[in-house]
C-alpha positions in Angstrom: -1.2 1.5 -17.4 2.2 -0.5 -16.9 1.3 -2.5 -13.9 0.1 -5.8 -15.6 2.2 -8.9 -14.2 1.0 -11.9 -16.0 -2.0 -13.5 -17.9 -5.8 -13.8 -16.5 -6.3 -16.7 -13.5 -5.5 -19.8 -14.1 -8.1 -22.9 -13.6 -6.9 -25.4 -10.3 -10.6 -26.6 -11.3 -10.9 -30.2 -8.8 -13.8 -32.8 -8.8 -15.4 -32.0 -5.9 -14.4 -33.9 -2.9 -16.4 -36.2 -0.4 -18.0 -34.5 2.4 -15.7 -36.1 4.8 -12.3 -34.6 3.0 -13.5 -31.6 1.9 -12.2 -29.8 4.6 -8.6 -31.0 4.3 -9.1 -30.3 0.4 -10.2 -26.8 0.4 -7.3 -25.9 3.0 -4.6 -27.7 0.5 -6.1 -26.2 -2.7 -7.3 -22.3 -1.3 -4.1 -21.5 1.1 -2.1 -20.5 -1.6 -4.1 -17.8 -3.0 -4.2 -16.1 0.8 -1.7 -13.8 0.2 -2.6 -12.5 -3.5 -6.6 -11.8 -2.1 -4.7 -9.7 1.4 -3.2 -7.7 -1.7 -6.3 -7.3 -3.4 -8.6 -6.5 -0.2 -5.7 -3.9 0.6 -5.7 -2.4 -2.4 -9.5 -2.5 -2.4 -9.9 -0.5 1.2 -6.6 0.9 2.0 -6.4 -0.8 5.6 -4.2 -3.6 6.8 -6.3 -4.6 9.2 -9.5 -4.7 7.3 -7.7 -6.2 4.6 -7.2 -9.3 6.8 -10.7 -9.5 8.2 -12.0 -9.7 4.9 -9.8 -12.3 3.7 -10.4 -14.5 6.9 -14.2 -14.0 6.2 -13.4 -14.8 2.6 -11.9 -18.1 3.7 -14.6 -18.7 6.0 -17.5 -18.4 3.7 -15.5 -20.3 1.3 -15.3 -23.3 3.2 -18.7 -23.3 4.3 -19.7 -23.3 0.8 -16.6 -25.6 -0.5 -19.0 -29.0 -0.9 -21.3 -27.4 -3.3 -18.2 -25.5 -5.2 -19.0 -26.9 -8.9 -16.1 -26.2 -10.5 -17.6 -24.1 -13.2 -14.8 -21.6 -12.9 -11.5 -21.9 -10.8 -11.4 -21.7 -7.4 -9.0 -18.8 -7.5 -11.8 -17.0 -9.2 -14.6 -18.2 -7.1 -12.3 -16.6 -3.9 -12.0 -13.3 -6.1 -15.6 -13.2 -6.4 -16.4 -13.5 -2.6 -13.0 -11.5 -1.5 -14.3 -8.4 -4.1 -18.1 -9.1 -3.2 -17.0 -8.6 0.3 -14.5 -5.6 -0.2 -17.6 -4.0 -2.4 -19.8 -4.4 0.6 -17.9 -3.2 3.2 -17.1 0.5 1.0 -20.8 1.1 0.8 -20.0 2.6 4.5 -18.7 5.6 2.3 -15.0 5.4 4.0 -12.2 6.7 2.1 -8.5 6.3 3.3 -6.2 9.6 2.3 -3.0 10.0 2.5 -2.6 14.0 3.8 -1.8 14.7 0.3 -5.0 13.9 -0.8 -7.1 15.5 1.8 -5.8 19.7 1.3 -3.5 21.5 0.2 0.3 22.1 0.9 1.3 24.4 3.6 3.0 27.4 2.3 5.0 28.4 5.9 7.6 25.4 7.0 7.9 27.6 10.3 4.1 27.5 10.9 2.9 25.1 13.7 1.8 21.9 11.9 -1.5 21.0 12.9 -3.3 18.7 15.1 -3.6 14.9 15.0 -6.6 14.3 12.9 -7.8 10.8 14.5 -11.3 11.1 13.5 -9.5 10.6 9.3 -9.6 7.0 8.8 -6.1 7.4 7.2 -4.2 5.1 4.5 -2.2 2.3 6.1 1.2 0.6 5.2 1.5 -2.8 4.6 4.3 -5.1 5.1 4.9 -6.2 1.8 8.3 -7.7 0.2 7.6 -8.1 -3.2 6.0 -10.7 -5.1 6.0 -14.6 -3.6 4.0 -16.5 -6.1 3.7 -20.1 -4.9 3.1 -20.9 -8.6 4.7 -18.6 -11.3 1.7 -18.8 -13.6 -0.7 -17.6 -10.8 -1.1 -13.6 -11.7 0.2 -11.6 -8.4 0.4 -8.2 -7.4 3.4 -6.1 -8.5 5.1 -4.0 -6.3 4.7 -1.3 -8.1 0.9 -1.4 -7.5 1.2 -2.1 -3.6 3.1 1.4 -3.4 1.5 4.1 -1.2 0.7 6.7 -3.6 -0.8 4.4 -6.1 -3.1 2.9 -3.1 -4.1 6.1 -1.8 -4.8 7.3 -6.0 -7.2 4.4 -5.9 -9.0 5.4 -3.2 -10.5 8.2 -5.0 -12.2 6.1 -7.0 -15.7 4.1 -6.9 -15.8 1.2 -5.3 -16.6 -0.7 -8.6 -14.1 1.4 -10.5 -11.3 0.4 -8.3 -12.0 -3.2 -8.5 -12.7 -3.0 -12.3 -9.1 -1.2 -12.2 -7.6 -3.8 -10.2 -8.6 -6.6 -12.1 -7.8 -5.5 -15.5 -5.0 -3.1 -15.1 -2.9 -4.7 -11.7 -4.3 -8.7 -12.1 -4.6 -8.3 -15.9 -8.1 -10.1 -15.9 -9.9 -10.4 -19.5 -12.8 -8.4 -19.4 -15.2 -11.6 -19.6 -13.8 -12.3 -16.7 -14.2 -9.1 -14.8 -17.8 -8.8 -16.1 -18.7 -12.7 -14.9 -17.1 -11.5 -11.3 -19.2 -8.5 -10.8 -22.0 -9.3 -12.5 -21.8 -7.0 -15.2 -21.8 -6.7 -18.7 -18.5 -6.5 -20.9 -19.6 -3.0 -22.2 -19.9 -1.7 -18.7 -16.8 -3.1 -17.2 -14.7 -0.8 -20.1 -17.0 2.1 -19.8 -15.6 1.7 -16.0 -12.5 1.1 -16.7 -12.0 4.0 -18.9 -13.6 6.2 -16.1 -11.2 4.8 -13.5 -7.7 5.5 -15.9 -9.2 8.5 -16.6 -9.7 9.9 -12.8 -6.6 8.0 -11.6 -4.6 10.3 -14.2 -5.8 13.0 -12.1 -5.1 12.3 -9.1 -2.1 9.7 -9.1 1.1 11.9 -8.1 3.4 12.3 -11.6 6.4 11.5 -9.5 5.7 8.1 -9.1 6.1 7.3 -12.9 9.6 8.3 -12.6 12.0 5.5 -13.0 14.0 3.9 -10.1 17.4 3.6 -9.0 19.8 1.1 -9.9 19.6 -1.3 -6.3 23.4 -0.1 -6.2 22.3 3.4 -6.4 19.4 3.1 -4.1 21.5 1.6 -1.2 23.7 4.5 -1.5 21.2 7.3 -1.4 19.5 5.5 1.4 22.7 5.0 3.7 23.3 8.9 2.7 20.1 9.4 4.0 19.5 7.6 7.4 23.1 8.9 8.0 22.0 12.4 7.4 18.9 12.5 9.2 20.6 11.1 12.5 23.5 13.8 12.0 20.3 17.0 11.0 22.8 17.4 7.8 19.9 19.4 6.6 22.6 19.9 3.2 23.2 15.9 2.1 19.2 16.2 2.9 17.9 18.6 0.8 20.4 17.3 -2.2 18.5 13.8 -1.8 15.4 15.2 -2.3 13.8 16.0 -5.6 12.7 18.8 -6.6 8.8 18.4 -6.1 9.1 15.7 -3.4 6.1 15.4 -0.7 6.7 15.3 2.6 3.4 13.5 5.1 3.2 12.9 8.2 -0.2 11.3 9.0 -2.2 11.6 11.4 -1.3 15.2 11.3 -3.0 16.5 8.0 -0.3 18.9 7.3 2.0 18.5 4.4 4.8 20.2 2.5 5.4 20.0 -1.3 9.0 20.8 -2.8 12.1 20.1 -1.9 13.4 23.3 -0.4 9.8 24.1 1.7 10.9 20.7 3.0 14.2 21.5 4.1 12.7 24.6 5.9 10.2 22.7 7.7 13.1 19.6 9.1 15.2 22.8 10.1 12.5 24.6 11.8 10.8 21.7 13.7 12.3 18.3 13.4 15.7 17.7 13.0 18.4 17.9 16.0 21.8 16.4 15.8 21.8 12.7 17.4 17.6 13.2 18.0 16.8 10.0 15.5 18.1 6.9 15.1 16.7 4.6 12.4 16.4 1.2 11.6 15.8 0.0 7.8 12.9 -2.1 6.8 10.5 -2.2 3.9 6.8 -1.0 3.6 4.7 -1.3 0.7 7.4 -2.8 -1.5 9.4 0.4 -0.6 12.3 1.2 1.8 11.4 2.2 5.0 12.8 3.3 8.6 11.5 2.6 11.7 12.4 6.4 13.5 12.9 6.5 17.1 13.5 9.4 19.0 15.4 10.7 21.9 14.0 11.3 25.5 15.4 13.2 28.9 16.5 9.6 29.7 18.8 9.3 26.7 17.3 6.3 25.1 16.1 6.1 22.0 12.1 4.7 22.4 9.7 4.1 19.0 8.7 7.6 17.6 7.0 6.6 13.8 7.4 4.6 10.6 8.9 6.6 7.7 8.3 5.0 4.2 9.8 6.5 0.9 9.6 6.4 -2.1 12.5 6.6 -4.5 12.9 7.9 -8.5 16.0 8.6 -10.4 15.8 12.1 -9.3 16.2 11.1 -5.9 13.4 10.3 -3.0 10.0 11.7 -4.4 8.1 11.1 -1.3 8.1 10.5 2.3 5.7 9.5 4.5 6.0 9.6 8.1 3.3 7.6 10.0 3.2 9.0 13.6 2.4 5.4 15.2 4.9 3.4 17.2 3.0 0.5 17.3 3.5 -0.3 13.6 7.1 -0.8 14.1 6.8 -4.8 15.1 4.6 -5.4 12.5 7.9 -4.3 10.0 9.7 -6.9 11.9 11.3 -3.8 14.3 11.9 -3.4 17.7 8.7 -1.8 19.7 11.4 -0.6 22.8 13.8 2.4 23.3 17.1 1.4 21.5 20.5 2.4 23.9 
């Protein structure tokens, strides 16, 4: 799979401080791996929120056990070992995050009433994420390309020990050895695992996500086109942005539409109005996003959902609205009606 970044982790291997420092130098040494692990938990349970839990309780144990930290492997990998312990432990619960996509199938009528909120789905959540940040540009990070929605959600069909198998190998590029030393498993059984885990994620992963990208030139375009067609319900410049088997979700509501022109239909039919949106750009899962707020009796323009999409060189492949205006400051946008 094409989502390996760099080499296996790199040793930051310390003598062990005094008692009296070690504090101070487990703060200074671990910090900079915080935001690689938030990736990995993410990736690992499909929730922002439990994501950061379980790195905070990551760092905590950590720290409690920093003065008898030997040094036989790198700290980096002594954190992956209690952040995946911890992500393995909290999946035995048997909770699996879907996208709508992955939960039924498409609906056929665009003019049919979509169906209720669905709040008892623990459904997939965004992430605000820009891209990789390494502090240090030999420390393996996670790509964007692996952060995206679809791919998150394709990994939640997976075992819990196949998807951290597959995200160590295939996203971190971690030696087997490694892997196997982690987990607690032989070398044999981490690639039997990993086999199983490319196998199944071939199934489920959406093809339309292996399409190539737009230039940046070409993807500012078709993104201004598109904000400025959804605020205007110029269901035309719409539909010609689409492509041809794009996916349109909309969670919490489990309903979803597949194809470009069953899309159309369903924005005509039930969604768009002219000057009903407004939308304000951000980023999501290393994607482009909107922030999409809509208008009341009052005129104003208060916080309706987060729209993330995803973009291929046959236009936008997939959009995802998530009907939950309280995301919106967390992607650095306003949470009150806009004039």
């Amino acid at each position: 799979m094409p989502l390996s970044t760099k080499g296996a982790p790199v040793s930051t291997e310390t003598a062990s401080p005094a008692p009296d420092d070690a504090s101070a130098e487990f703060g200074r040494l671990a910090e900079p791996f915080r935001r690689e692990l938030l990736a990995l938990c993410y990736r690992m349970l499909g929730s922002v929120d439990e994501a950061e839990d379980l790195v905070q309780e990551t760092y905590l144990q950590a720290w409690r056990g920093y003065s008898s930290f030997e040094g036989r492997s790198s700290l980096r990998t002594w954190l992956y070992r209690i952040a995946t312990r911890a992500c393995l432990k909290a999946l035995e619960r048997g909770v699996r995050r879907p996208l709508p996509s992955g939960f039924g199938a498409p609906e056929d009528d665009p003019e049919a009433q979509v169906g209720q909120w669905r709040t008892d789905i623990a459904w997939l959540q965004p992430i605000p994420w820009h891209g990789p940040a390494p502090v240090d540009p030999a420390i393996t990070v996670a790509s964007r390309e692996s952060m995206r929605l679809a791919f998150v959600a394709a990994l939640q069909h997976l075992p819990p020990r196949q998807r951290a198998v597959l995200i160590l190998r295939d996203v971190l590029a971690w030696r087997a050895s490694e892997v196997a030393e982690l987990i607690g498993a032989t070398e044999a059984a981490v690639n039997s695992a990993l086999q199983r885990a490319r196998t199944q994620l071939r199934q489920v992963a959406p093809t339309e996500d292996e399409v190539a990208e737009p230039s940046e030139a070409a993807a500012r375009e078709l993104l201004d086109q598109y904000a400025t067609a959804f605020e205007t319900a110029d269901i035309a410049t719409l539909t010609r942005l689409l492509a041809q088997d794009a996916v349109f979700e909309m969670p919490p509501v489990p309903t979803w539409y597949a194809g470009r022109d069953r899309i159309a239909r369903f924005l005509v039919a039930q969604v768009l109005r002219p000057e009903r949106f407004r939308l304000l750009a951000t980023e999501a899962n290393g994607e482009p996003a909107f922030g999409l707020y809509m208008r009341n009796e009052a005129g104003e323009y208060p916080p309706h959902a987060l729209q993330v999409l995803t973009l291929g060189d046959r236009g936008i492949t997939r959009i995802v609205n998530f009907h939950d205006p309280d995301l919106l400051p967390r992607f650095g946008l306003p949470n009150r009606p806009l004039h």
